[in-house]
C-alpha atoms as an extended CHARMM CRD file, in Angstrom:
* protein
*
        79  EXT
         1         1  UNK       CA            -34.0750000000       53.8930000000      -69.5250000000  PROA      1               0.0000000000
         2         2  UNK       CA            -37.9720000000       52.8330000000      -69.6200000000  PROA      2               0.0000000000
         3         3  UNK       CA            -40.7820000000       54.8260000000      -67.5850000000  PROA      3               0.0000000000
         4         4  UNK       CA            -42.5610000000       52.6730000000      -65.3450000000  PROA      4               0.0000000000
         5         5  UNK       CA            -45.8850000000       53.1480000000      -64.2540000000  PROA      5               0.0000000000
         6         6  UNK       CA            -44.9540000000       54.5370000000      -60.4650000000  PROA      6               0.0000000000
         7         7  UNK       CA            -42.4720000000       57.0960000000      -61.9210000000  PROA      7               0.0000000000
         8         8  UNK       CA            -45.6130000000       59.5580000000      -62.2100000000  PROA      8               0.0000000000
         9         9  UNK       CA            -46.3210000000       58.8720000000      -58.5510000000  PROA      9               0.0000000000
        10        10  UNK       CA            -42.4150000000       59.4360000000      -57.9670000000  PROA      10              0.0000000000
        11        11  UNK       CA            -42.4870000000       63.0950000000      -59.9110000000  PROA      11              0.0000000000
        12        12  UNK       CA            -46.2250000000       64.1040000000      -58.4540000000  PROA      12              0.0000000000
        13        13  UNK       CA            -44.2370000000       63.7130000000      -55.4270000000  PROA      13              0.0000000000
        14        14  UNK       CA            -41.6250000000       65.6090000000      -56.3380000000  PROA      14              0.0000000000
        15        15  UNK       CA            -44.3870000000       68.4400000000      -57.0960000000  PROA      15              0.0000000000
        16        16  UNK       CA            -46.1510000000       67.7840000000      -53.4370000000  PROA      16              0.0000000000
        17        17  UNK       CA            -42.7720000000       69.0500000000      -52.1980000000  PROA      17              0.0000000000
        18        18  UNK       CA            -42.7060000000       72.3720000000      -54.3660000000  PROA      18              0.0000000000
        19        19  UNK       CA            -46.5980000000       72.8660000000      -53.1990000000  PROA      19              0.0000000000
        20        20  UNK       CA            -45.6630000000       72.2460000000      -49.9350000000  PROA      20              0.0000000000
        21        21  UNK       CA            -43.3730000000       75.3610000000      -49.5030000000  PROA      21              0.0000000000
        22        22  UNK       CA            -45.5680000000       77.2890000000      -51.2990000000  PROA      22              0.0000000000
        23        23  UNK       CA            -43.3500000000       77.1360000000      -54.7540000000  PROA      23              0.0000000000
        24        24  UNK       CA            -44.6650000000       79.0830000000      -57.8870000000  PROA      24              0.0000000000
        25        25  UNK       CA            -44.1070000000       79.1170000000      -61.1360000000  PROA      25              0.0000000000
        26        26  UNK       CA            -40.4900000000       80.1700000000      -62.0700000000  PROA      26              0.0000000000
        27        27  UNK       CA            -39.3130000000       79.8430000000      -58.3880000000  PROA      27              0.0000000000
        28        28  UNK       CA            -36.8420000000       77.2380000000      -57.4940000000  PROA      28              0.0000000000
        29        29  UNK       CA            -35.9840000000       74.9560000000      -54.6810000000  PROA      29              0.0000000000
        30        30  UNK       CA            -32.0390000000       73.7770000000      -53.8150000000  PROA      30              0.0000000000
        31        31  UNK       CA            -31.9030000000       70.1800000000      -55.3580000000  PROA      31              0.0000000000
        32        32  UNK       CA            -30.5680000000       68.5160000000      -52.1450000000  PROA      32              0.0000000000
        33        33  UNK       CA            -33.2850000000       70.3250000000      -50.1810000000  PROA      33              0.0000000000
        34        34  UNK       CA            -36.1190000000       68.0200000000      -52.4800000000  PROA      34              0.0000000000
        35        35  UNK       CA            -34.1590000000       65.2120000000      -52.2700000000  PROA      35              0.0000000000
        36        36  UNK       CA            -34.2120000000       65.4180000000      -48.4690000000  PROA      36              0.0000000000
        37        37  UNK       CA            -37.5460000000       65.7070000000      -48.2860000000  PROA      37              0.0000000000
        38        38  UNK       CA            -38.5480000000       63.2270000000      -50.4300000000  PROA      38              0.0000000000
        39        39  UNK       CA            -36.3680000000       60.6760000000      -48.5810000000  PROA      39              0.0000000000
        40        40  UNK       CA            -37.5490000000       62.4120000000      -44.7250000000  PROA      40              0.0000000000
        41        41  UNK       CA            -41.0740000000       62.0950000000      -45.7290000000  PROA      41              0.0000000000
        42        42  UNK       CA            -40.9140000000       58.5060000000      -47.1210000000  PROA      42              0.0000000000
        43        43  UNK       CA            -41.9800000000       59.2550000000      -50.4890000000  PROA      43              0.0000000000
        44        44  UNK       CA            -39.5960000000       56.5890000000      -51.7380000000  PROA      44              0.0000000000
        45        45  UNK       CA            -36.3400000000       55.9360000000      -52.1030000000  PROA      45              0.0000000000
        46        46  UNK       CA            -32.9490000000       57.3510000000      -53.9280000000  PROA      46              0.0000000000
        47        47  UNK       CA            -33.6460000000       55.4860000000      -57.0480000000  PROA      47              0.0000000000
        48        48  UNK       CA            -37.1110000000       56.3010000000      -56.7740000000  PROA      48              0.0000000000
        49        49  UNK       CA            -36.5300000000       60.1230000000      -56.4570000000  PROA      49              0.0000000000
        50        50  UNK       CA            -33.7080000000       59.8050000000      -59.2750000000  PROA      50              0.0000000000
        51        51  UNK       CA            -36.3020000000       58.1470000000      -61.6580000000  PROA      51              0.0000000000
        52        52  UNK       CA            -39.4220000000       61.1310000000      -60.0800000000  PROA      52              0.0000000000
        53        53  UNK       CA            -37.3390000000       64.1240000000      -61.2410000000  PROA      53              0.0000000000
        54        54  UNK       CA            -36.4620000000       62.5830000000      -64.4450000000  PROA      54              0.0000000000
        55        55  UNK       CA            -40.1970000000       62.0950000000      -65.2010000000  PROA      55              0.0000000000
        56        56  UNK       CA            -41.0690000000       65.4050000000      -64.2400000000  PROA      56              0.0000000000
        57        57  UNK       CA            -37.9520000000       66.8440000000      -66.3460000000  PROA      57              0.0000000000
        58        58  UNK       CA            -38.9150000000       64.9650000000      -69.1020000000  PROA      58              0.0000000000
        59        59  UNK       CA            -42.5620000000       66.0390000000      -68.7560000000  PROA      59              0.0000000000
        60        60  UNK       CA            -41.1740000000       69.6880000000      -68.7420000000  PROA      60              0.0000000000
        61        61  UNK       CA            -43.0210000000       70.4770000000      -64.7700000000  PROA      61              0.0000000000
        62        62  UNK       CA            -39.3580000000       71.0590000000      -63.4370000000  PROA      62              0.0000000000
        63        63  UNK       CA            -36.2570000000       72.3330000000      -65.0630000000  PROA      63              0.0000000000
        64        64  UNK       CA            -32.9150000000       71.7440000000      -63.1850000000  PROA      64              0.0000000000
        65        65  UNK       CA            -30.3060000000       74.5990000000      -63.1050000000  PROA      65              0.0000000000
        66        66  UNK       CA            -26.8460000000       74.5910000000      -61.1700000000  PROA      66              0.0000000000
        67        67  UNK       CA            -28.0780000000       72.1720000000      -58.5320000000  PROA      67              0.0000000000
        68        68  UNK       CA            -31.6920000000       74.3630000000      -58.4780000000  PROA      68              0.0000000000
        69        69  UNK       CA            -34.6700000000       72.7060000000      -59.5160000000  PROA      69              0.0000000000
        70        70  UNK       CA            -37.4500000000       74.9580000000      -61.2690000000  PROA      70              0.0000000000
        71        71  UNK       CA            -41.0190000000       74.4260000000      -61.3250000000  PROA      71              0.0000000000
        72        72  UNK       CA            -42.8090000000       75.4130000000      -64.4810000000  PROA      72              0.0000000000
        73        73  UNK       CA            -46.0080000000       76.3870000000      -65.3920000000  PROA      73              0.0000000000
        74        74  UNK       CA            -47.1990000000       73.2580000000      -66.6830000000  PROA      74              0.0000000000
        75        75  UNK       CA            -45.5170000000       71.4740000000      -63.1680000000  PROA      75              0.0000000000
        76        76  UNK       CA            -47.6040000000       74.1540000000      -61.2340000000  PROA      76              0.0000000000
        77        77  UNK       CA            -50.7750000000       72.9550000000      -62.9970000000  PROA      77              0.0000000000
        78        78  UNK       CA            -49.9620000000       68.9270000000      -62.3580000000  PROA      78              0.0000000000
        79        79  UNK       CA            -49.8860000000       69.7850000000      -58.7810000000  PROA      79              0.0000000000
């Protein structure tokens, strides 16, 4: 599936929401706890998250582990 432009907004999002609890490098958040607040905070929508956290996968800021997602070093220094 293409990248679109707004997909970096999407996954910088994403990373507002690790930032935001006060996530650092190596911690982890519960998957349906970002996608919660994504949604709560109108960041976007489902599809919009979906295509965020692929970015940021991609991108290598956030790794996702048995429904955990992981921010990484390089993640922590794109917030």
């Amino acid at each position: 599936m293409a990248t679109l432009p707004a997909d970096e907004d999407y996954a910088k999002s994403v990373l507002s929401i690790f930032h935001a609890n006060q996530i650092r490098p190596g911690e982890t958040l519960r998957a349906g706890q970002v996608k919660i607040e994504f949604l709560t905070r109108n960041m976007g929508r489902q599809p919009d998250y979906e295509a965020g956290l692929d970015y940021a996968i991609d991108r290598h800021w956030l790794r996702l582990d048995l429904n955990m997602i992981r921010l990484t070093d390089s993640g922590f220094a794109e917030q």
